[in-house]
N, CA, C and O atoms as a CHARMM CRD file, in Angstrom:
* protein
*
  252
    1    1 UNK  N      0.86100  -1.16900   0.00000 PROA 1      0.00000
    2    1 UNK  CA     0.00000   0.00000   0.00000 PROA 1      0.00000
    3    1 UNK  C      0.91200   1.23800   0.00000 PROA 1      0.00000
    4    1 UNK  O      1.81400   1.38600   0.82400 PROA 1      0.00000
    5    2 UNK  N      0.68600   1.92700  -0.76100 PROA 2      0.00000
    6    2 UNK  CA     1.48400   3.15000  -0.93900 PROA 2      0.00000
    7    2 UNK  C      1.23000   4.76000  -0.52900 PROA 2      0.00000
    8    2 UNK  O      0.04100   5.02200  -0.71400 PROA 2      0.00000
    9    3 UNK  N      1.75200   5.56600  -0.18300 PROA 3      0.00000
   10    3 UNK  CA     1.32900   6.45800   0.12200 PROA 3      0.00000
   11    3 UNK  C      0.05600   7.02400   0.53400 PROA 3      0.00000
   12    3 UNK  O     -0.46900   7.20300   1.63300 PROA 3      0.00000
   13    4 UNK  N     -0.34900   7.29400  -0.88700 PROA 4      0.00000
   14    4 UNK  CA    -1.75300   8.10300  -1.64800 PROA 4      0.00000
   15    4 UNK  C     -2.69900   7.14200  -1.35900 PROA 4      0.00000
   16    4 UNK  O     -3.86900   7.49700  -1.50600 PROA 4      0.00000
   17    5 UNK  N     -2.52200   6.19200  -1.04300 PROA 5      0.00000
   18    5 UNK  CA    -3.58700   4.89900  -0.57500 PROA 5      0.00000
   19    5 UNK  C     -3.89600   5.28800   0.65800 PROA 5      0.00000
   20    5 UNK  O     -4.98100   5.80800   0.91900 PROA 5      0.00000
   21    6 UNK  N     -2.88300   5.05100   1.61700 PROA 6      0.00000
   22    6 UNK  CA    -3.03000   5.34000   3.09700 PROA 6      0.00000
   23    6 UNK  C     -3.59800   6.87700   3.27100 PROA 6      0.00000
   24    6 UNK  O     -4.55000   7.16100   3.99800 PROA 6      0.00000
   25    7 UNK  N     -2.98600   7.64700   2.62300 PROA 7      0.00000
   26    7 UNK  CA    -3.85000   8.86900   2.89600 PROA 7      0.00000
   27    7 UNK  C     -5.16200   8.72800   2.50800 PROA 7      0.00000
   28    7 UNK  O     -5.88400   8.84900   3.49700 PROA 7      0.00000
   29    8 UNK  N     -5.81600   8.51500   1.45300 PROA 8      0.00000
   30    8 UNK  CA    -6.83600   8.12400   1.37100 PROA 8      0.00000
   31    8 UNK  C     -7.94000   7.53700   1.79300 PROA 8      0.00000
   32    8 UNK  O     -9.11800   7.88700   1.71300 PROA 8      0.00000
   33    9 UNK  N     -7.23500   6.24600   2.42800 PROA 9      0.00000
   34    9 UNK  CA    -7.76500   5.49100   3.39800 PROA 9      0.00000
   35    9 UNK  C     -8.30100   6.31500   4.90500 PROA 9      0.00000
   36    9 UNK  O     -9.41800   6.29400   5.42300 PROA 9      0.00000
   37   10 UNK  N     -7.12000   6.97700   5.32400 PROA 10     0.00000
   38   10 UNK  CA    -7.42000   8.18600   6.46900 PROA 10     0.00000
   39   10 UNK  C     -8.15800   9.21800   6.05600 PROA 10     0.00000
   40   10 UNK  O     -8.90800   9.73100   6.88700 PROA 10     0.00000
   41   11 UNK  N     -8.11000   9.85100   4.44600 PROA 11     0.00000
   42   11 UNK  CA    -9.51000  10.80500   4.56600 PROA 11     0.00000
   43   11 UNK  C    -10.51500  10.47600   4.67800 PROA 11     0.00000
   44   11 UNK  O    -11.38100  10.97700   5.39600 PROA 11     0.00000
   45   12 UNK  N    -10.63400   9.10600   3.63900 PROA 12     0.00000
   46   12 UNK  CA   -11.99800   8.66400   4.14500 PROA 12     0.00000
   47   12 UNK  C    -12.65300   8.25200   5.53000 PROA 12     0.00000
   48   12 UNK  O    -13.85800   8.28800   5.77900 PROA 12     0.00000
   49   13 UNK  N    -11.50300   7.80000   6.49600 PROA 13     0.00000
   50   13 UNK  CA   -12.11500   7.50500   7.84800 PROA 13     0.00000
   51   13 UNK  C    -12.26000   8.90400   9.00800 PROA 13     0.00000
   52   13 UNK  O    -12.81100   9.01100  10.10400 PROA 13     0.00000
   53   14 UNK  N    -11.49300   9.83100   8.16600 PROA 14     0.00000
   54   14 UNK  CA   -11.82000  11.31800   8.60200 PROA 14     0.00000
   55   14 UNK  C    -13.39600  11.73800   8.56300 PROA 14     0.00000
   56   14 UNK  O    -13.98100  12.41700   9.40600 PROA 14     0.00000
   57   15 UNK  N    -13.92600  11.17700   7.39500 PROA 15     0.00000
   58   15 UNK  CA   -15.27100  11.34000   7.24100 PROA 15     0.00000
   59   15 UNK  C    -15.89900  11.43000   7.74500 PROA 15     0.00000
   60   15 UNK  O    -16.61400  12.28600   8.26500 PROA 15     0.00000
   61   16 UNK  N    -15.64000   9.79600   7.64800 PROA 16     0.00000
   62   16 UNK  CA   -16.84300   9.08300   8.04200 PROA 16     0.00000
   63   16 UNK  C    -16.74600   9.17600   9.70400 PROA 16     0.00000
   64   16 UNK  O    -17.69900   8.65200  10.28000 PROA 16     0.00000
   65   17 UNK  N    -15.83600   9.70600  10.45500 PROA 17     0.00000
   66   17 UNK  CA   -16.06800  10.33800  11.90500 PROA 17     0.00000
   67   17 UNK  C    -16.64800  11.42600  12.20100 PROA 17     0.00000
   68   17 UNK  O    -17.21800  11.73300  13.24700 PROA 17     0.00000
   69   18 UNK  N    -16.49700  12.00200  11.27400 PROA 18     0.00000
   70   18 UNK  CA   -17.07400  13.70000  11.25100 PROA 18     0.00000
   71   18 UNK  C    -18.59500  13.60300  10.94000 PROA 18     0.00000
   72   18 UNK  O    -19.36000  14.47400  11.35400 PROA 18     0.00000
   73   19 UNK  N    -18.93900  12.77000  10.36500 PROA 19     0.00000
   74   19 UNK  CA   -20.27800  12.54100   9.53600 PROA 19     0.00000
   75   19 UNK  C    -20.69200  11.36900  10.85100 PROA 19     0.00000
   76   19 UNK  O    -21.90500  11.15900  10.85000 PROA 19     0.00000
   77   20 UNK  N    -20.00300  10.65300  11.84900 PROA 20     0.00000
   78   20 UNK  CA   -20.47400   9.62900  12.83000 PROA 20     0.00000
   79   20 UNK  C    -20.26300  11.22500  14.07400 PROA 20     0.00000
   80   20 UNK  O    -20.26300  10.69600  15.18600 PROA 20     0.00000
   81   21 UNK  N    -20.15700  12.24500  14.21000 PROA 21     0.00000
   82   21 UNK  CA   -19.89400  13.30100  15.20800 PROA 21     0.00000
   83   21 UNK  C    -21.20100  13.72100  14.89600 PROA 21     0.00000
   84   21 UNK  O    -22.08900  13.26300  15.61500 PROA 21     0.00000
   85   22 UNK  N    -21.63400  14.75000  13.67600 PROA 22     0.00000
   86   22 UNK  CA   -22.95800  15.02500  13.27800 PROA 22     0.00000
   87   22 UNK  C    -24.09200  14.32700  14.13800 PROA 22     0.00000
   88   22 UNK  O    -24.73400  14.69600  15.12100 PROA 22     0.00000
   89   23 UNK  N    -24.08000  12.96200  13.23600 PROA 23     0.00000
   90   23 UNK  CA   -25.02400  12.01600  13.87600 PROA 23     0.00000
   91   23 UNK  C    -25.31700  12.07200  15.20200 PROA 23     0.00000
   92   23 UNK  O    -26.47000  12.11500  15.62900 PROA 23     0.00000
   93   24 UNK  N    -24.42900  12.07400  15.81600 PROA 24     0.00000
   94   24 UNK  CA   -24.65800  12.35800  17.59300 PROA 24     0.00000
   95   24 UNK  C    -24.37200  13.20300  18.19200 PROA 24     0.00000
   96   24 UNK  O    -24.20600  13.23900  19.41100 PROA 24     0.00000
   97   25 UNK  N    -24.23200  14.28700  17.18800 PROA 25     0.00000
   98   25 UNK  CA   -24.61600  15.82700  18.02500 PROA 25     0.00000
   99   25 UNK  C    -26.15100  16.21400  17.76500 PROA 25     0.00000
  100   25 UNK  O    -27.04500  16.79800  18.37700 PROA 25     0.00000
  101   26 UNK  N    -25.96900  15.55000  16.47300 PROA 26     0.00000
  102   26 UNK  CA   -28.28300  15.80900  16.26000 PROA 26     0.00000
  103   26 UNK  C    -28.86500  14.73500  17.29700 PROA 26     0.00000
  104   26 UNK  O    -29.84700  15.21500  17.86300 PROA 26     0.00000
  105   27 UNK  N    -28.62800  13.68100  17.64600 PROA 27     0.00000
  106   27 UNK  CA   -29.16500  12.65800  18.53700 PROA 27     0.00000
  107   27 UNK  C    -29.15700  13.26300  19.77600 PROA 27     0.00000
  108   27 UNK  O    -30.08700  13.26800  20.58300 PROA 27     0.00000
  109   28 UNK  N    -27.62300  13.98300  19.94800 PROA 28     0.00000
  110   28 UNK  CA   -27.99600  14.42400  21.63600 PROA 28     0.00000
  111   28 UNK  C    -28.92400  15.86300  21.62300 PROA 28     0.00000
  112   28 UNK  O    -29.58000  16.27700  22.57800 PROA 28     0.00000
  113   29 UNK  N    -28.83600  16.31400  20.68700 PROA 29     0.00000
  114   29 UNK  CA   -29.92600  17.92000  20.54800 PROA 29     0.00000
  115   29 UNK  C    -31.19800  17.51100  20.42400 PROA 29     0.00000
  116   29 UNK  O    -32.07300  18.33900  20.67900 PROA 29     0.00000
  117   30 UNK  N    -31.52200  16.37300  20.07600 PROA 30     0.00000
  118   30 UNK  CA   -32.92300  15.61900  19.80600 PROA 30     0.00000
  119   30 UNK  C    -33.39400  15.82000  21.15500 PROA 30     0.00000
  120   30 UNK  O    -34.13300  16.68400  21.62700 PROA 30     0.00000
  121   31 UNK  N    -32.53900  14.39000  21.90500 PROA 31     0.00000
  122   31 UNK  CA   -32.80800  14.38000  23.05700 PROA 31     0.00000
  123   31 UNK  C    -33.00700  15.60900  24.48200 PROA 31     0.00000
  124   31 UNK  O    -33.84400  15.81900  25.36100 PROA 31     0.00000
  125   32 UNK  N    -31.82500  16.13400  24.08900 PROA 32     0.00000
  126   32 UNK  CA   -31.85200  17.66200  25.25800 PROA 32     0.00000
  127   32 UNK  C    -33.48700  17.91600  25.18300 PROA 32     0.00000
  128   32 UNK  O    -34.18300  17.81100  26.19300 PROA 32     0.00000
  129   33 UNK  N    -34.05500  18.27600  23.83000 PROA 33     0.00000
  130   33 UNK  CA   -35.18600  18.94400  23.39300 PROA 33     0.00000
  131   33 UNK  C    -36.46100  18.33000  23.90900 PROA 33     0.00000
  132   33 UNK  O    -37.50000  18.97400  24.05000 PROA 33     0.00000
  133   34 UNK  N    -36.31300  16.93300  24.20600 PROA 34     0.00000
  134   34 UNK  CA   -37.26500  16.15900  24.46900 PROA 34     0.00000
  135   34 UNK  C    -37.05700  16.19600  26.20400 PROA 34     0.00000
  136   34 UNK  O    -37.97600  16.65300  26.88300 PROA 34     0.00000
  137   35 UNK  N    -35.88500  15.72300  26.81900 PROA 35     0.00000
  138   35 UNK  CA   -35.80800  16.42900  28.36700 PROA 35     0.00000
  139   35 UNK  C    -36.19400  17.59800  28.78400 PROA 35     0.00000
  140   35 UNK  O    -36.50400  17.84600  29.94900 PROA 35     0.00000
  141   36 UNK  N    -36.19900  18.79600  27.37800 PROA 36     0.00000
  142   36 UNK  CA   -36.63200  20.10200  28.35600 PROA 36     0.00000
  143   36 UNK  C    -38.11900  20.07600  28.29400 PROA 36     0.00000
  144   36 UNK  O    -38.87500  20.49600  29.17000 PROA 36     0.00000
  145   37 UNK  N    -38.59700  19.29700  26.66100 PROA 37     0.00000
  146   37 UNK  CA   -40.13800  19.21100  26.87500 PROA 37     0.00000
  147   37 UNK  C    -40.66200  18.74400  28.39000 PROA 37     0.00000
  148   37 UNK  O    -41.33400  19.53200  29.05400 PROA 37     0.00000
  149   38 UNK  N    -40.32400  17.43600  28.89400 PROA 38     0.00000
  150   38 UNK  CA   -41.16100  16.47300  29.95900 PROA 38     0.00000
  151   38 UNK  C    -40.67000  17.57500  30.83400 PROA 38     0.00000
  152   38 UNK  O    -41.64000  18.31900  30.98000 PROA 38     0.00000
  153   39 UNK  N    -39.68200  18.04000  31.47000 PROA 39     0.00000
  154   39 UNK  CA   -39.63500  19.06500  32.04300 PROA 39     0.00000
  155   39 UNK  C    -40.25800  19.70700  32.44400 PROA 39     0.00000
  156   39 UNK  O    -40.58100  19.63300  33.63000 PROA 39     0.00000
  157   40 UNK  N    -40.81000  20.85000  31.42900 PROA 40     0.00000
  158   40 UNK  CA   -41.59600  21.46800  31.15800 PROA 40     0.00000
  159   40 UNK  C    -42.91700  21.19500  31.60800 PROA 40     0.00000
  160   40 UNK  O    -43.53300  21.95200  32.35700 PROA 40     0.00000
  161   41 UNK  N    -43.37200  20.09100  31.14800 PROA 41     0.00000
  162   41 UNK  CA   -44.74800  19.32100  31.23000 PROA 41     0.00000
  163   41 UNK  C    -44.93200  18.92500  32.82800 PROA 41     0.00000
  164   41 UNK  O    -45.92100  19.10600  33.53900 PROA 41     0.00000
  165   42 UNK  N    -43.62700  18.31000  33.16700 PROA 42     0.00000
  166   42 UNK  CA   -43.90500  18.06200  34.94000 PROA 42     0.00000
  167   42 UNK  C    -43.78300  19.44600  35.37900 PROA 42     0.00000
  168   42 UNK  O    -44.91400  19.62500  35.82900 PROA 42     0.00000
  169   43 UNK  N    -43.27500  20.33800  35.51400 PROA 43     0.00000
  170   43 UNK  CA   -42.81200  21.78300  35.81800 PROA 43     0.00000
  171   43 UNK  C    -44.59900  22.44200  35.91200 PROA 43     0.00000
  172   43 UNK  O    -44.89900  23.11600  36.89800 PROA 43     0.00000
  173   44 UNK  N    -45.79000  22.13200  34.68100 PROA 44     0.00000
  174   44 UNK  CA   -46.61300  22.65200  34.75900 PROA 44     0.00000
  175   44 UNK  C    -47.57700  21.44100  35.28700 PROA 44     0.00000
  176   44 UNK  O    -48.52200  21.84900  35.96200 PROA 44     0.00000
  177   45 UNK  N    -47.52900  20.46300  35.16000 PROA 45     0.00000
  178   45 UNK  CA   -48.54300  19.30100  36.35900 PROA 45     0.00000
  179   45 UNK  C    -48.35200  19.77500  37.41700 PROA 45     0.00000
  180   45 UNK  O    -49.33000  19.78100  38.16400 PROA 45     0.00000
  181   46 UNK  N    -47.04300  20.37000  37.95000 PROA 46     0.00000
  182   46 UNK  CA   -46.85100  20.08000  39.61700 PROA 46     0.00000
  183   46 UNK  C    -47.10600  21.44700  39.85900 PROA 46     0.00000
  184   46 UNK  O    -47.32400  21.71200  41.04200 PROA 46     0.00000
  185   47 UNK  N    -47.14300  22.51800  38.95000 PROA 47     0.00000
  186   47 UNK  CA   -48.21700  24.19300  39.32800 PROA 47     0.00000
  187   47 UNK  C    -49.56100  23.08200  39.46200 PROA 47     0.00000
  188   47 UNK  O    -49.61400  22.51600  40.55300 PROA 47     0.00000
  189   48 UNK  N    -50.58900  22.73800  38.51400 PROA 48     0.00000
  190   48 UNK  CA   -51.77400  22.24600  38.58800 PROA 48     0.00000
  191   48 UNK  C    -52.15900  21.39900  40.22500 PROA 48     0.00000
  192   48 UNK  O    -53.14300  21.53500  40.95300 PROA 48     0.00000
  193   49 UNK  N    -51.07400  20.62400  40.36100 PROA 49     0.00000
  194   49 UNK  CA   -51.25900  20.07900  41.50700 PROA 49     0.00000
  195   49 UNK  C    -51.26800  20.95000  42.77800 PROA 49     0.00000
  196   49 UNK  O    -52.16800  20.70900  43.58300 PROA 49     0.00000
  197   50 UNK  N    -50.50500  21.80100  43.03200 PROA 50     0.00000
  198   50 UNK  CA   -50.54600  22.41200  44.36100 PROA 50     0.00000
  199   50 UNK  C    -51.36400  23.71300  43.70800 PROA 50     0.00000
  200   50 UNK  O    -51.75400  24.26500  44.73700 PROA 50     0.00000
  201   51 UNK  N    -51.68900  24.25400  42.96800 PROA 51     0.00000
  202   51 UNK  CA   -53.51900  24.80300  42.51800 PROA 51     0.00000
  203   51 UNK  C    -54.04100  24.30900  43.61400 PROA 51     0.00000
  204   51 UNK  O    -54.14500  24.66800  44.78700 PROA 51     0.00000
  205   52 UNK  N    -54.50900  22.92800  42.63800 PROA 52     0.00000
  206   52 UNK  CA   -55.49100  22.25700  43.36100 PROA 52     0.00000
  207   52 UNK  C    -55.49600  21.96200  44.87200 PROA 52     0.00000
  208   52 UNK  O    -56.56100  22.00800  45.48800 PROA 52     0.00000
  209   53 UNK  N    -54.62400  21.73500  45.33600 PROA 53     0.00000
  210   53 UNK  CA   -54.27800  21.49200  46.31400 PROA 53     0.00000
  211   53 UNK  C    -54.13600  22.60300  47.57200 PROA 53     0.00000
  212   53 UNK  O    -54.34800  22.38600  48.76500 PROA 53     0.00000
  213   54 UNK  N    -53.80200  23.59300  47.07200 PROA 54     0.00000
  214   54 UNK  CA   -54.39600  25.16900  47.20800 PROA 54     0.00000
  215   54 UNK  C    -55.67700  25.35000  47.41300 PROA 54     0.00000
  216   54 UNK  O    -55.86600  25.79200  48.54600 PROA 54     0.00000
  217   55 UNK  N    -56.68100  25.19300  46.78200 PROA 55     0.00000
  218   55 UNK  CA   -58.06600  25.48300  46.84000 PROA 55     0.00000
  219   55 UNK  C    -58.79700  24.37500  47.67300 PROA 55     0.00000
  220   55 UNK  O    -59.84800  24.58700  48.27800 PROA 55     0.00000
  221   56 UNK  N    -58.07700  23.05100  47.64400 PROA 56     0.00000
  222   56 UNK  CA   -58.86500  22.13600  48.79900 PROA 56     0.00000
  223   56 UNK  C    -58.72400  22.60100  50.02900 PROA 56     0.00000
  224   56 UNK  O    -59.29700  22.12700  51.01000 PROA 56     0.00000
  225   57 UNK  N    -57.81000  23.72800  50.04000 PROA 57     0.00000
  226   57 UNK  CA   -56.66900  24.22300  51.48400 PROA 57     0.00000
  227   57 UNK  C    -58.13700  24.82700  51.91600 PROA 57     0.00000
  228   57 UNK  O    -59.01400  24.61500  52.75400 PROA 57     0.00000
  229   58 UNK  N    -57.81100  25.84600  50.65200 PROA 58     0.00000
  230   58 UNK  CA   -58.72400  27.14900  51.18000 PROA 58     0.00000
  231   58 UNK  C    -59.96000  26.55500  51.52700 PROA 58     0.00000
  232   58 UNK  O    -60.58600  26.91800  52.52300 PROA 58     0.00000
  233   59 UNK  N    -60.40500  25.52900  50.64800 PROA 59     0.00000
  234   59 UNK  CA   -61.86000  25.20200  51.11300 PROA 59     0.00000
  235   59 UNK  C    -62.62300  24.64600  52.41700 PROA 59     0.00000
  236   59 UNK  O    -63.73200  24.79900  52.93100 PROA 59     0.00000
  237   60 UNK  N    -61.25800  23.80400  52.72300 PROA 60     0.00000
  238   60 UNK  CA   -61.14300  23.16700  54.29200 PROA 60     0.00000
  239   60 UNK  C    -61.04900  24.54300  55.18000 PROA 60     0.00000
  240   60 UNK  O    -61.74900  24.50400  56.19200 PROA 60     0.00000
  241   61 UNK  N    -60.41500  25.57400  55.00900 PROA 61     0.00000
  242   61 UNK  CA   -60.83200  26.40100  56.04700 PROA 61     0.00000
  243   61 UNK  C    -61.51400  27.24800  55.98200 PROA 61     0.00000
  244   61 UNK  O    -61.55500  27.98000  56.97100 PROA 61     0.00000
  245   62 UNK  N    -62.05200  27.45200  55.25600 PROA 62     0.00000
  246   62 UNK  CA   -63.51900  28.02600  55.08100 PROA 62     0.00000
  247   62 UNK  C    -64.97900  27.24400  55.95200 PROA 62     0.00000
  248   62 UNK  O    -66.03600  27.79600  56.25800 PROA 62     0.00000
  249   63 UNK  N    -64.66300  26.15300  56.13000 PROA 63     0.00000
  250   63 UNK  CA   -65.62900  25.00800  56.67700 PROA 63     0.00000
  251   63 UNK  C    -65.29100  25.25900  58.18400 PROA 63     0.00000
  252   63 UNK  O    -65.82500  24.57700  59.05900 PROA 63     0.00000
């Protein structure tokens, strides 16, 4: 194997790392995006819950 081979051989596996880096920088940005969603979503259940939980307050001492 000669030179221009081996280099070759290394650009191409230059690539195909750079193009395997991509891949799992979009996979982990996927994901981040989907952790800040549920986040988010528990972040606003657990306002709803102590709401509610709030107004059973108030209602019990009102009684």
């Amino acid at each position: 194997m000669n030179d221009k081979e081996k280099i070759r051989i290394l650009e191409d596996e230059i690539k195909r790392l750079r193009d395997e880096v991509i891949t799992w920088k979009t996979r982990y940005e996927e994901l981040k995006n989907c952790v800040e969603i549920i986040n988010a979503e528990r972040l606003e259940e657990a306002k709803r819950q102590r709401e509610f939980l709030y107004s059973l307050l108030s209602k019990k001492e009102e009684e």
